[in-house]
C-alpha positions in Angstrom: 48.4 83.8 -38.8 45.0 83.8 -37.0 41.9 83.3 -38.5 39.9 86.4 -37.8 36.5 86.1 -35.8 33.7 86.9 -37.5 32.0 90.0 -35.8 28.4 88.2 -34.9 30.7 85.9 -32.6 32.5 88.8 -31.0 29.5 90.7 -30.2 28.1 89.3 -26.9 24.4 88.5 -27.0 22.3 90.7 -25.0 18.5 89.7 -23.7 16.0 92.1 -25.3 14.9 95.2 -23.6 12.0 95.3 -21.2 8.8 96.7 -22.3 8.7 100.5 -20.8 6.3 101.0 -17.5 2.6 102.7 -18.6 0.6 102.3 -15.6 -2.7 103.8 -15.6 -2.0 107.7 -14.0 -5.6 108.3 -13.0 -5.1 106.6 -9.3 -1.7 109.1 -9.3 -4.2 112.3 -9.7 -6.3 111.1 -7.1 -4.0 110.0 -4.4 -2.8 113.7 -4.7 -5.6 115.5 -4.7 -6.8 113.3 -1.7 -3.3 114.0 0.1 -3.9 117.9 -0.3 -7.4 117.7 1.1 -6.7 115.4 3.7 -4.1 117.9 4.9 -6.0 120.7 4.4 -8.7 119.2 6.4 -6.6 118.6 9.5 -4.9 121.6 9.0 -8.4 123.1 9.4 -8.4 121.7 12.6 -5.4 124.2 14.0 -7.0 127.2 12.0 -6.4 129.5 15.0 -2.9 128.1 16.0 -1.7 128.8 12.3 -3.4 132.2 12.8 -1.6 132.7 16.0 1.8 131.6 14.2 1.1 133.8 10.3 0.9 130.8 9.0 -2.5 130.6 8.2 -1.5 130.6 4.1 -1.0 127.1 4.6 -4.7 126.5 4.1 -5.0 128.3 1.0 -1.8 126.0 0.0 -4.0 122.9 0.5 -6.8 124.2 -1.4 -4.7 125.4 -4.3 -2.8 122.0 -4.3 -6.5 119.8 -4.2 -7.7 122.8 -7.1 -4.5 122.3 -9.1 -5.4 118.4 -8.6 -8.4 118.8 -11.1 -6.4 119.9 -14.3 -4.3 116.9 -13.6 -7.1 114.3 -13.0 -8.3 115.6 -16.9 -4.9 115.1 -18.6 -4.2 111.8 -16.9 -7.6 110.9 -17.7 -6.8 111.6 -21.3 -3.6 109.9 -20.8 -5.4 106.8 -20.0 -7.4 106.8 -22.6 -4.8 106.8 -25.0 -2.9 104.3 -23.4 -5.8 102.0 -23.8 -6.1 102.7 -27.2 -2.2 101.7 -27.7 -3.0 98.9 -26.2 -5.8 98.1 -28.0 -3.7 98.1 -31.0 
């Protein structure tokens, strides 16, 4: 009769997990709200081609995408924070 294996030997060894990804989010906020106002501003550009075509909402897209941007940039600025203080730790 076999000897049984004990169960530490049966269980193959696994490398330890990878510490999750925090990067700071503020950069994130801002390369949004930089994108929407960017666009916006080249959109302004073709103000009476969007006109001519009804799509002159597109505008008030941008500016509500940049405005949106600000609530954002305060939570990921609060995010950050915290991180730091984790790290800290």
């Amino acid at each position: 009769m076999a000897k049984p294996i004990a169960y530490p030997d049966r269980v193959p060894k696994q490398p330890p997990r990878p510490e999750p990804l925090d990067p700071p989010m503020v950069p994130f906020a801002l390369a949004g709200m930089a994108a929407w106002a960017v666009v916006g501003l080249v959109l302004l550009l073709f103000r009476d081609r969007l006109a001519a075509s009804g799509n002159e909402n597109w505008l008030w897209i941008c500016l509500a995408g940049f405005l949106w941007g600000l609530p954002g940039l305060a939570v990921m600025m609060r995010h950050d924070a915290n991180r730091r203080r984790r790290a800290a730790r």
